[in-house]
C-alpha positions in Angstrom: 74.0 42.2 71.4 77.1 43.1 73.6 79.5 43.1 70.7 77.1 45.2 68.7 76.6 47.9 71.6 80.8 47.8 72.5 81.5 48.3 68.9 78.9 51.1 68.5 80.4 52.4 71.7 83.8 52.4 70.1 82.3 54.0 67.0 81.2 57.1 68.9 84.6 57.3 71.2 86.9 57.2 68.1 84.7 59.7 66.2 85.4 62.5 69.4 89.2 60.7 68.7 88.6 61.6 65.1 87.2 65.0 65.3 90.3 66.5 67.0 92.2 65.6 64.0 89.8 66.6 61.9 89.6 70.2 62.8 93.4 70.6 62.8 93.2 73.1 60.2 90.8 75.2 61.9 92.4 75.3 65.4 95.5 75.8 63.2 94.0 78.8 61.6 91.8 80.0 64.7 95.0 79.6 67.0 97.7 80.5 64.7 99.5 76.6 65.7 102.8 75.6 64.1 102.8 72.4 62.9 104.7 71.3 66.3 101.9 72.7 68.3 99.8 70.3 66.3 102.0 67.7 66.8 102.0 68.6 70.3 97.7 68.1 70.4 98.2 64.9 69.2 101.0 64.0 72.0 98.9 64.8 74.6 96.1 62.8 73.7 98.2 59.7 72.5 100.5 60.2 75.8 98.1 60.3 78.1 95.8 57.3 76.5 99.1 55.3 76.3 100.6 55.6 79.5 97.5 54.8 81.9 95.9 51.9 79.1 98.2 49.1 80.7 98.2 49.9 84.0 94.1 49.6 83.6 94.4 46.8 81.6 96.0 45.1 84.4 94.1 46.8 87.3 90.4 45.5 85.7 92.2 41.9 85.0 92.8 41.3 88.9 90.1 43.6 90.1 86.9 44.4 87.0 85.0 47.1 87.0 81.6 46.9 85.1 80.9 50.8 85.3 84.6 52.0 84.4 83.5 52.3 80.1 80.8 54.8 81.5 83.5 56.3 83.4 85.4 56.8 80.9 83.3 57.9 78.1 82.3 61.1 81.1 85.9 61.9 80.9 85.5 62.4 76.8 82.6 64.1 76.8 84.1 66.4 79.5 87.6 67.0 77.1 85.0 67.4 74.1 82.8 70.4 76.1 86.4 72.1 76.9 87.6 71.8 73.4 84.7 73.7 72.3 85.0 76.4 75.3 88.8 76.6 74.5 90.4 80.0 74.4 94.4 78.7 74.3 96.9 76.6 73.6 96.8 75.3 76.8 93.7 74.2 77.1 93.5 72.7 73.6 96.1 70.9 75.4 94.2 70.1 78.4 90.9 68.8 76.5 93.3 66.8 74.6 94.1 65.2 77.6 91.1 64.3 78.9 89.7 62.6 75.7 93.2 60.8 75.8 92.1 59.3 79.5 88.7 58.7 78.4 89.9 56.7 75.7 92.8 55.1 77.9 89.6 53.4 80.0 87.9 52.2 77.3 90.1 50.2 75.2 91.7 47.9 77.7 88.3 46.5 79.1 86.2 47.1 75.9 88.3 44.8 74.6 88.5 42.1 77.5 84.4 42.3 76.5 84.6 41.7 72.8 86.7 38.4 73.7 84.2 37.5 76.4 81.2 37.6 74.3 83.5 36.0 70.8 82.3 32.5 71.7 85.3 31.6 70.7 86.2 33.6 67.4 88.3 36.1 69.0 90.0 37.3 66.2 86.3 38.2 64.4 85.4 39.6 67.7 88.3 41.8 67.8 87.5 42.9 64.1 84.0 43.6 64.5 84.9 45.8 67.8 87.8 47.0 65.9 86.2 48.3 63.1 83.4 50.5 65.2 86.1 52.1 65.6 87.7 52.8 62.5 84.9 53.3 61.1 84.0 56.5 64.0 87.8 57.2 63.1 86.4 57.7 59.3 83.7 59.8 59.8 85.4 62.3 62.1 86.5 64.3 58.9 83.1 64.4 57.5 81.5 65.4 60.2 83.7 68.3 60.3 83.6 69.0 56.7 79.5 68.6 56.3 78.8 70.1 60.1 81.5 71.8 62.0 83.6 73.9 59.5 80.7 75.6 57.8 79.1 76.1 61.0 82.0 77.1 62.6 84.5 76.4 65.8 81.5 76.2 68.4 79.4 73.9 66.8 82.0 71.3 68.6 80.3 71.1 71.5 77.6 69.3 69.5 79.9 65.9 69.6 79.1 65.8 73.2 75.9 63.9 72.7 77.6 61.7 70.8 79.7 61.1 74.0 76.2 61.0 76.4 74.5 58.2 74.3 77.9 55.8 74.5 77.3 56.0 77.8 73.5 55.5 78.1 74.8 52.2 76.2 78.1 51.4 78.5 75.9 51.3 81.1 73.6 49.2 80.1 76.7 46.7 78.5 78.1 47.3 82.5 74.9 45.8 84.1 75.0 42.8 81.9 79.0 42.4 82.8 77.8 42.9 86.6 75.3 40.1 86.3 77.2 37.1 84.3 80.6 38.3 85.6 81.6 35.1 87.2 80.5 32.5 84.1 81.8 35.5 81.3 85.2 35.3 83.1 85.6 31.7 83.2 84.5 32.1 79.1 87.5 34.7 79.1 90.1 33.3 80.1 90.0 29.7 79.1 93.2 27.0 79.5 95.3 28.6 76.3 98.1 26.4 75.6 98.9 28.4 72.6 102.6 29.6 73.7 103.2 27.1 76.7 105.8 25.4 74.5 107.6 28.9 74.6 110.1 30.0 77.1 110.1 33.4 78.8 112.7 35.1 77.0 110.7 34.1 73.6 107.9 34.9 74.6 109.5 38.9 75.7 111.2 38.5 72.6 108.3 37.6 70.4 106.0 40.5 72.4 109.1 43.3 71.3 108.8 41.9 67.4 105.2 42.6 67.5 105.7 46.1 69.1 108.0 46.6 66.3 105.4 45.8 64.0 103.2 48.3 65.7 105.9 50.6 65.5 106.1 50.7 62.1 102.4 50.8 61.0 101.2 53.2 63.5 104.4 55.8 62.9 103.4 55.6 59.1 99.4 55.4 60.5 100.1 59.0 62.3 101.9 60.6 59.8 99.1 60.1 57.3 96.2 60.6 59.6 97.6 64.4 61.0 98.5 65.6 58.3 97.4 64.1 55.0 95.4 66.7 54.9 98.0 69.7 55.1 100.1 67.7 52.6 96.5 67.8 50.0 96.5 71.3 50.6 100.4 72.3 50.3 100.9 69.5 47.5 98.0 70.2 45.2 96.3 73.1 46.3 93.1 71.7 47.2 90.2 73.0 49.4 90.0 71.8 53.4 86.8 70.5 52.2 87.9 68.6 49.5 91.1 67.4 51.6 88.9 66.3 54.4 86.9 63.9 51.8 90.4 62.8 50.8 91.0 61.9 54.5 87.6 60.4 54.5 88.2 58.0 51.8 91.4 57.2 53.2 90.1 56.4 56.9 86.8 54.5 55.8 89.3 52.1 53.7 91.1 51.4 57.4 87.7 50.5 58.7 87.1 47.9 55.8 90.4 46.9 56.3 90.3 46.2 59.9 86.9 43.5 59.3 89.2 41.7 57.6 92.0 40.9 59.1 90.5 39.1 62.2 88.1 36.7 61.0 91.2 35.8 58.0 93.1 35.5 60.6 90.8 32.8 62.7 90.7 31.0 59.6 94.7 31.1 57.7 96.5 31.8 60.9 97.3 35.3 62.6 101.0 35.0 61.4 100.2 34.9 57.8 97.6 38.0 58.2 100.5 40.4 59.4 103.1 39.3 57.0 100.4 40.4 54.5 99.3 43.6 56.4 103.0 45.3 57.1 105.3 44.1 54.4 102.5 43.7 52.0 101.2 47.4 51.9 105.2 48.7 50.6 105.0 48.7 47.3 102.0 51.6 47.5 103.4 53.7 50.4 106.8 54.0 48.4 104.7 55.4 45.5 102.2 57.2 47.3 104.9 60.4 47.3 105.4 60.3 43.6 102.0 59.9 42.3 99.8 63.1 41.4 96.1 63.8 43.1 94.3 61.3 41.7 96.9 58.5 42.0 97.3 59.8 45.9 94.1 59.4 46.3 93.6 55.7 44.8 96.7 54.9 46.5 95.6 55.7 50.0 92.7 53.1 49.6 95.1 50.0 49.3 97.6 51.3 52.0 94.7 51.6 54.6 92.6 48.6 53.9 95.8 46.8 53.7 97.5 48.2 56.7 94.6 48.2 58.9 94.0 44.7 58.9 96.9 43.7 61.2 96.2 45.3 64.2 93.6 43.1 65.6 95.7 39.9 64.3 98.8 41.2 66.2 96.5 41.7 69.0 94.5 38.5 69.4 98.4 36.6 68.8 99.7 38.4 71.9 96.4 37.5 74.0 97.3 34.2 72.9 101.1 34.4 74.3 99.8 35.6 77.6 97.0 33.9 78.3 94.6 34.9 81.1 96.3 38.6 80.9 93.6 39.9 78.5 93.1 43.2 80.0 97.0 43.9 80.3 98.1 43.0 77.0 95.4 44.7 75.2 95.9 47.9 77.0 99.6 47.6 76.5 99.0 47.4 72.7 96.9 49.6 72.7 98.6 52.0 74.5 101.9 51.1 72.7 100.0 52.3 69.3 98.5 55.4 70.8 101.8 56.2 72.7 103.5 55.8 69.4 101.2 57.5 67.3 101.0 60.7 69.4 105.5 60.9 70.0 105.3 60.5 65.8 102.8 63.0 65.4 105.4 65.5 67.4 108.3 64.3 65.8 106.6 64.3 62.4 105.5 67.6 62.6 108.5 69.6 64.0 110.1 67.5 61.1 107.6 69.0 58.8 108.2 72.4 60.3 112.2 71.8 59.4 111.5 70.7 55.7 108.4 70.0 54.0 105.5 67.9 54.5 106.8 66.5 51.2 109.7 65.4 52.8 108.1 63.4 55.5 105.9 62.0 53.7 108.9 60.7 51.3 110.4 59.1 54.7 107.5 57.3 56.0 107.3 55.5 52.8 109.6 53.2 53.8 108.4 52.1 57.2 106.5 49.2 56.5 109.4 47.5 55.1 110.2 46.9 58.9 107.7 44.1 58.3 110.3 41.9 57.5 110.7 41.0 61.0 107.2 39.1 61.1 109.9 35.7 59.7 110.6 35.6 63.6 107.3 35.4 64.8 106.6 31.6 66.1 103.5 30.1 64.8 101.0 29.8 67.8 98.3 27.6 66.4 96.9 26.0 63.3 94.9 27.8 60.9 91.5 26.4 61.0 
């Protein structure tokens, strides 16, 4: 029951995530935004969600704090209610912000949850959690095609209940965290021996392969996320609607992706999952850029059911390689792949603004060829 009410949790906090994205083309349209402005939405959210994930992460590992998810999910609902009331630039920037810190609480510790109540399949844990989230990610561009583009820019303020019954749940999923906390913990943070044949330096060097590996995806991740949509619309002419449904497709196959990669990687071993995940998904970004509407759109299934389902390998390898540290490491990933996501979204769209969207998108093909670097990963365990 605590899985199921985290990852519903994380279904309604990535859908406010979502939603922001989603209605780029209106605030692009109702704010007359450059594509580096929208970049620049994106940057504060991911920024601000990135830099203050690890230092909760490790904060809530030495010191928890049952109530903080609750917390949290108050500081969306409060950047959701000023996106809405938004009248500038600045305060698109501002909302942004907030739902950037609301989601900067949640991960780390959400997460610390999903492993406490695994019973010991953490990487299905992570999946299951993981993909409430994704699949929130997903529908964010239908609920703004079906309800908030034909009912126009104020009808945003409606997400905010979406926001107020995550934390109705949070608080009940912070009692139950109050009340087991000492026996959950010792469940948590078991006597992993995983990596204790690994020096330091391997181990810091094995943590910078994997951020590398989140590097890649999450660059390519960003580009196709913010602005697949403008690229559906410049490319082919298509309507917003019919681009959002695009996006849709494309970010409900991330979700199946992501239920896949965990309990996989339980079973064949973490190290085998992300070789798939990165280098595997190649061959279909380098077409994606050369293939007309209806190949784009069957293409973009594969990349992000493929692609999706490394994230919550990489992450349950590098709780493994710092054991007891659950909180840190996952809001340092976490944080890394927001942090990163938001700087590409930036970079991407002043790019975009320079060329073309065709010519990012022609770029980014290439990125998950960095997956190559998975070879010097050390195998942690045995597959079971």
């Amino acid at each position: 029951m605590v899985l199921a009410a985290l990852t519903v949790s994380h279904l309604l906090n990535d859908l406010m995530q979502s939603v922001v994205v989603a209605i780029y083309p209106l605030l692009k349209d109702s704010f007359h935004l450059t594509f580096s402005q929208i970049g620049a939405i994106t940057l504060a959210n991911q920024v601000t969600a990135s830099l203050l994930q690890p230092l909760i992460g490790l904060y809530t590992d030495r010191r928890p704090m049952p109530y903080s998810l609750a917390i949290g999910m108050g500081s969306t609902m409060a950047g959701m209610l000023l996106l809405a009331a938004a009248t500038s630039f600045a305060m698109l920037l501002a909302a942004a912000a907030l739902i950037g810190t609301g989601s900067a609480v949640f991960h780390p510790e959400a997460s610390r949850l999903a492993r406490i109540a695994s019973g010991g399949r953490h990487g299905l844990a992570q999946s299951v959690f993981q993909v409430g989230g994704n699949l929130g990610s997903s529908l964010g561009p239908l609920l703004a095609a079906l309800v908030i583009i034909p009912r126009g820019y104020g009808a945003i303020r409606w997400c905010a209940v979406g926001t107020l019954a995550a934390m109705v749940i949070l608080i009940g999923v912070g009692s139950w965290y109050r009340r087991h906390r000492q026996q959950q913990a010792a469940r948590a943070m078991p006597a992993e021996s995983a990596s204790a044949h690994l020096s330091p330096a391997r181990v810091a060097a094995t943590l910078g392969i994997l951020g590398l590996l989140v590097f890649s995806k999450y660059v390519y991740l960003a580009g196709l996320t913010n602005f697949y949509t403008f690229y559906l619309i410049d490319h082919f002419h298509v309507s917003t609607r019919s681009a959002q449904l695009h996006l849709f497709a494309f970010l409900f196959a991330i979700a199946a992706g992501t239920i896949i990669g965990g309990p996989i990687g339980d079973r064949i071993g973490r190290k085998r999952v992300i070789w798939a995940s990165i280098l595997g998904v190649a061959p279909f970004t380098i077409a994606l850029p050369h293939a007309d509407l209806f190949w784009t759109g069957v293409l973009s299934v594969p990349i992000g059911l493929i692609l999706a389902s490394a994230f919550s390998a990489i992450l349950v390898y590098a709780q493994e390689l710092v054991p007891g540290k659950v909180g840190m490491v996952s809001g340092l990933f976490f944080g890394f792949a927001f942090g990163v996501a938001g700087i590409a979204a930036a970079a991407l769209g002043a790019a975009a603004d320079r060329t073309s969207i065709e010519h990012v998108f022609a770029v980014c093909a290439f990125l998950p060829l960095i997956g190559v670097v998975t070879a010097f990963l050390p195998d942690l365990s045995r597959p079971r």
